[in-house]
N, C-alpha and C positions, 0 to 999 in steps of 0.2 A: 728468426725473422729480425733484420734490422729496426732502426727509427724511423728510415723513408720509409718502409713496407707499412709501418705500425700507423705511421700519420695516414699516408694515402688510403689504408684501409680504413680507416674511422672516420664517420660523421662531420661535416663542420661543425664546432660546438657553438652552441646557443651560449648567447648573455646571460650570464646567472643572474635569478631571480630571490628576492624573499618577500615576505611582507614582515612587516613590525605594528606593534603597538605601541599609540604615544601616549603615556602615563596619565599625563596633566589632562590633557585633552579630552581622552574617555573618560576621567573623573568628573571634570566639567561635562562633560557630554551629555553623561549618564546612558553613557554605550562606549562600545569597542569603538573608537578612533582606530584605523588600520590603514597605514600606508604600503604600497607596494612599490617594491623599490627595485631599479635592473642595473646590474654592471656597464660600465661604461668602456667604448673601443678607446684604444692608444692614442688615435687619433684627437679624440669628441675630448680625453682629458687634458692631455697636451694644450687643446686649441682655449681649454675654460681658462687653465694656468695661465697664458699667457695674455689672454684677454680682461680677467678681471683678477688682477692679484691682491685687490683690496680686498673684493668680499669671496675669495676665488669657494669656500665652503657654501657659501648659497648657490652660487651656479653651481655647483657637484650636485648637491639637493636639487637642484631645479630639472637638470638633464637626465638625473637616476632616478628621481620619484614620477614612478608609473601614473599610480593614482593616489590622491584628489588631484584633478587636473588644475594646475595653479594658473591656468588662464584662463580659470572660469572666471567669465563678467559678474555671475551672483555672486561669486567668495571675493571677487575685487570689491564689487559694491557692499557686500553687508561688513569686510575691513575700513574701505574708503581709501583704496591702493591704488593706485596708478600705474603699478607695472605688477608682475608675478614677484621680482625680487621685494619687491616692496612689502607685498601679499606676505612673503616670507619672515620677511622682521617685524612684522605685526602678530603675526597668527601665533608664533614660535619665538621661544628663548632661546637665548644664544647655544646654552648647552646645550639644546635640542638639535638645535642647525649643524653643530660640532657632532652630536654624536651620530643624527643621519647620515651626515656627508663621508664620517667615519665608514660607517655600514658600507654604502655606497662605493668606497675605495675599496673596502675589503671585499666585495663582488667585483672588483675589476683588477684585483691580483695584489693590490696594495698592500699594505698593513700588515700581511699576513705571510707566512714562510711557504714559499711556491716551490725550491726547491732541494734538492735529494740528492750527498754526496753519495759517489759510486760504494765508498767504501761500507757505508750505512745500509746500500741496497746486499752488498754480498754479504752480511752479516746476517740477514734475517730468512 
């Protein structure tokens, strides 16, 4: 079977998901902090890059984390945030932001070695 056979017959695949735990946060908690995080399309990362190349790691975070929903009006208000980004560099340290957004990229093909010379494959 070819590559077009191999694609047409499989699935459109879904956005990879995870969730994580945020260290500091469950500490202070005094529970699991768990965020659920999704891969982002070529499109959605492209458009953050270009849009915000100051803080381009908060919008990654902002568009990949599934849940706590960062527009909630309670977690703006009990911050005192004005926007979700805002929400973002209150709640969370910068490492945090860095290593979410990290995550984040690497469910969206980033960071991580996606592919496979030929010669690698006829070896095994």
């Amino acid at each position: 079977m070819n590559t077009l056979d191999l694609l047409l017959k499989m699935d459109v695949p879904e956005t990879p998901r995870k969730s994580v735990k945020i260290r500091r946060l469950s500490k202070l908690a005094g529970g699991d902090v768990v965020f659920e995080l999704r891969g982002l399309t070529y499109s959605r990362a492209a458009e953050i890059t270009k849009q915000h190349p100051e803080e381009t790691n908060v919008h990654i975070l902002l568009a990949g984390v599934v849940s706590p929903d960062f527009k909630s009006s309670e977690l703006a208000e009990k911050y005192s945030a004005a926007t979700p980004a805002e929400l973002v560099k209150k709640m969370l340290l910068p490492g945090e932001v860095e290593d979410i957004s990290r995550q984040i990229e690497k469910l969206s093909g980033y960071r991580t070695d996606t592919l496979e010379e030929i010669e690698e494959i006829k070896k095994k």
